[in-house]
N, C-alpha and C positions, 0 to 999 in steps of 0.2 A: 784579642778581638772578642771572646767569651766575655772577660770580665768587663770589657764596655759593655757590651750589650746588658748583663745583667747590674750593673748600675743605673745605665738608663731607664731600666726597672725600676730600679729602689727609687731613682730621684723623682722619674712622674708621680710613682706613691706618695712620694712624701709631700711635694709641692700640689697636691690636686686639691686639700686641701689646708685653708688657713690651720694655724694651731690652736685658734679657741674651738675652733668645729670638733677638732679631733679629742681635744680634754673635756670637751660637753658629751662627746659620745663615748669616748670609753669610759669617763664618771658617771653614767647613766646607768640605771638600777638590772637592766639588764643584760650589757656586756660586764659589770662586772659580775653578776649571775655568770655569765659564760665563763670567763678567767676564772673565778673559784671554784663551778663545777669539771673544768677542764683539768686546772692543777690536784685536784683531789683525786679527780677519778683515774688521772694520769698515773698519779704514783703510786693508788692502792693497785693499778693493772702492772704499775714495772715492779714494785716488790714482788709481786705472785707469781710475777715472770721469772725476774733473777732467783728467786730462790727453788725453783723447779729448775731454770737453767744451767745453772750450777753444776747439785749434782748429774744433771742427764749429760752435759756438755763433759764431764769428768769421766763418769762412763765411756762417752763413746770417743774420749781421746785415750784412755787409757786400758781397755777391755775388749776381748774380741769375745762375743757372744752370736749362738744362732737369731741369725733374725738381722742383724746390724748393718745392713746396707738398706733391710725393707725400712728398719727404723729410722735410718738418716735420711732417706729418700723422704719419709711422712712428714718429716720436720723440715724439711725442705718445702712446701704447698703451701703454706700461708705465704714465702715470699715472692712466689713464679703465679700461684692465683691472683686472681683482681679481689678484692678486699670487700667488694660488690658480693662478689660469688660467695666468699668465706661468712660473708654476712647474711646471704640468703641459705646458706646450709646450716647454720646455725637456728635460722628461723625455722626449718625445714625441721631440723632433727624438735623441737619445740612442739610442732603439731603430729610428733608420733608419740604411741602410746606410753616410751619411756620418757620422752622430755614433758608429756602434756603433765605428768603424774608430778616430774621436778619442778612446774610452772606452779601446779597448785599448791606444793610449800614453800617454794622458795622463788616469786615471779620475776622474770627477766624481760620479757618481753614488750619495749616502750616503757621500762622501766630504767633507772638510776644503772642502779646492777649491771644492767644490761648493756649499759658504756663501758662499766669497765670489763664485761663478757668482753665482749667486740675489740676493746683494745687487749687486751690478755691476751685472744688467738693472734692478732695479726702482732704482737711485740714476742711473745714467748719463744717463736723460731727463729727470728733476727739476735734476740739473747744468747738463743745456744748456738747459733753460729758464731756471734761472738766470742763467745768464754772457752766453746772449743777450742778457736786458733791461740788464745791465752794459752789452757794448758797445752799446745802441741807445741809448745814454743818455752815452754821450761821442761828442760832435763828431767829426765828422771831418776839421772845420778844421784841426786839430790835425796830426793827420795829412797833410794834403796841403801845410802847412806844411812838414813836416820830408822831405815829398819835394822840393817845389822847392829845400832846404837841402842835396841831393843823397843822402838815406837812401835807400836802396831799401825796396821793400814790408816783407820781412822785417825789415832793423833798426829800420824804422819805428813794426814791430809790439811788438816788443822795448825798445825805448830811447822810444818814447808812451805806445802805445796799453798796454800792459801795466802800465807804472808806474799810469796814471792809472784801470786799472781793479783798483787793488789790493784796495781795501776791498772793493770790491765780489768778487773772486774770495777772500778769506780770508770772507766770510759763505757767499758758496758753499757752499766746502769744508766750513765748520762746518756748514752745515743738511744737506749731503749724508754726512757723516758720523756726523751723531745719527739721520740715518732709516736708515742703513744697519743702524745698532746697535738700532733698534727693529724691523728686517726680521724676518715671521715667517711668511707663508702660502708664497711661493714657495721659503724656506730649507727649511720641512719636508717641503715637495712631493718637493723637488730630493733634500734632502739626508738625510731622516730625522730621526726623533728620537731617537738613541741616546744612553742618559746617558752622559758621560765623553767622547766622540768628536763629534758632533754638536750638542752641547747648548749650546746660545748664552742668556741671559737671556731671552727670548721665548720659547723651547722650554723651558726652566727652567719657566718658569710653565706651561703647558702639562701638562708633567711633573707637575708638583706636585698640578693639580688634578686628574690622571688618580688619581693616588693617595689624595684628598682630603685633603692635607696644606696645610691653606689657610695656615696660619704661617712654613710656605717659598715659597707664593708669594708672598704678603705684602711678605715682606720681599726677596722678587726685584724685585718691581714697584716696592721702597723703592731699591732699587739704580740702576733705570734712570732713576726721575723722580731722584736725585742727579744723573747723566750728565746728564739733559734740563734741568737745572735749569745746569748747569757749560756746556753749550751758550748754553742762552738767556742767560747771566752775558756768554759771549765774543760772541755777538750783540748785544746791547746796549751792550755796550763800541766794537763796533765800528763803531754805527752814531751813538752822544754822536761818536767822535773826524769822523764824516761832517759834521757840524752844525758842529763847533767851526769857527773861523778860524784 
C-alpha cells in the first residue's frame, strides 16, 4: 500500500510535465548552476565528514574514556534537532565575538562556505553513526591477532580493521553524501537563498515555489530523485557484493 502511494508520487511528477519543459529547464543556466553547486559542495561537506567520522566513530566503538556517553549523546543533536535550529545556532555562534572574529578571515555567512558549513554539521553525526555500527560489527579478534603478529594499534588499524570495514565505510560515504545533497533548512538559515551564488537543488525548489513556477520545481525535484535514485543504485550494489561469497 506504501509503495502505491509513493509511486503515485513519482508518476504525477513525472507526467505534470511534458519532457521538452523539463530538458528546457534543467538545461537552463541556472539549475545547472544548482546541480554543480549542489554536487561540489555536497562532497567537499561528505569528505570532511567521513574523514572526522572515521576516526571518532573508531574511538567510541573501540575505547572507553571519561566523558563517552556526554560525547555520543552531542553527536547525536544534529540528527533529533530540526536542521532549522542547527542552522540558526550556527548563525548564532557567528554573531559572538569568537565567530564574528572567524567571519572576518574566513566568511561563512550567505556565503559558498557556508553550504558546505551547514551540510558538514547536519551529515558529520549521521556518518558517525554510521561507521560506528561498521566497526561494532567487526571483531576484534581480528585485531588483537595482528597485534600479537607485532602491528602496532595504528597499522593494525590500517592494514584490518579498515580493509575489512570497506563496504561498510563506501555505503557510508554514499548515504552521507545523498543527504548532504538533499540539505535544506540549516543551508538556507546559514547560507541564504540567493539565485546564482547560494542556490543548491533544495533552495532551487524553494525558489521556484516562492515564485509559483511549479514546472521549475518539478523538474528540480526530477533532478534530485535522479541523484537519490543513482545513490540507492550504489547502495544496493554494495550491499548484493556484502552477501555474495
Amino acid at each position: 500500500m506504501l509503495g502505491a502511494y509513493f509511486l503515485c508520487l513519482i508518476v504525477s511528477l513525472v507526467t505534470y510535465s511534458d519532457l521538452r519543459t523539463y530538458l528546457d529547464t534543467i538545461l537552463s543556466g541556472e539549475i545547472l548552476f544548482a546541480i554543480k553547486l549542489s554536487l561540489v559542495t555536497a562532497t567537499v561537506a561528505s569528505v570532511f565528514a567521513m574523514a572526522i567520522a572515521v576516526p571518532a566513530a573508531y574511538a567510541l566503538s573501540r575505547f572507553d574514556f571519561p566523558g563517552k556517553h556526554i560525547v555520543d549523546s552531542l553527536l547525536d543533536l544534529p540528527i533529533f534537532i530540526s536542521p532549522v535550529a542547527i542552522g540558526a545556532m550556527i548563525l548564532i555562534f557567528f554573531n559572538s565575538n569568537t565567530g564574528a572574529a572567524v567571519e572576518k578571515v574566513f566568511p561563512f555567512v550567505f556565503e559558498v562556505q557556508g553550504i558546505v558549513l551547514a551540510q558538514f554539521t547536519i551529515v558529520s553525526a549521521l556518518a558517525v553513526r554510521l561507521m560506528k555500527s561498521t566497526f561494532d560489527g567487526i571483531d576484534t579478534r581480528y585485531e588483537n591477532v595482528s597485534r600479537t603478529l607485532g602491528l602496532s594499534k595504528t597499522k593494525s588499524f590500517f592494514k584490518v580493521t579498515l580493509p575489512l570495514a570497506k563496504n561498510g565505510l563506501i555505503a557510508a560515504a554514499v548515504i552521507t553524501w545523498a543527504r548532504a545533497i538533499g540539505e535544506f533548512g540549516a543551508t538556507v538559515t546559514l547560507a541564504g537563498a540567493t539565485p546564482m551564488k547560494t542556490e543548491t537543488l533544495p533552495v532551487a525548489i524553494q525558489l521556484s515555489f516562492a515564485t509559483a513556477d511549479i514546472h521549475k520545481a518539478a523538474a528540480v525535484i526530477l533532478v534530485l530523485m535522479i541523484i537519490s535514485g543513482i545513490a540507492l543504485v550504489a547502495l544496493r550494489t554494495i550491499s548484493f557484493k556484502e552477501v555474495m561469497p
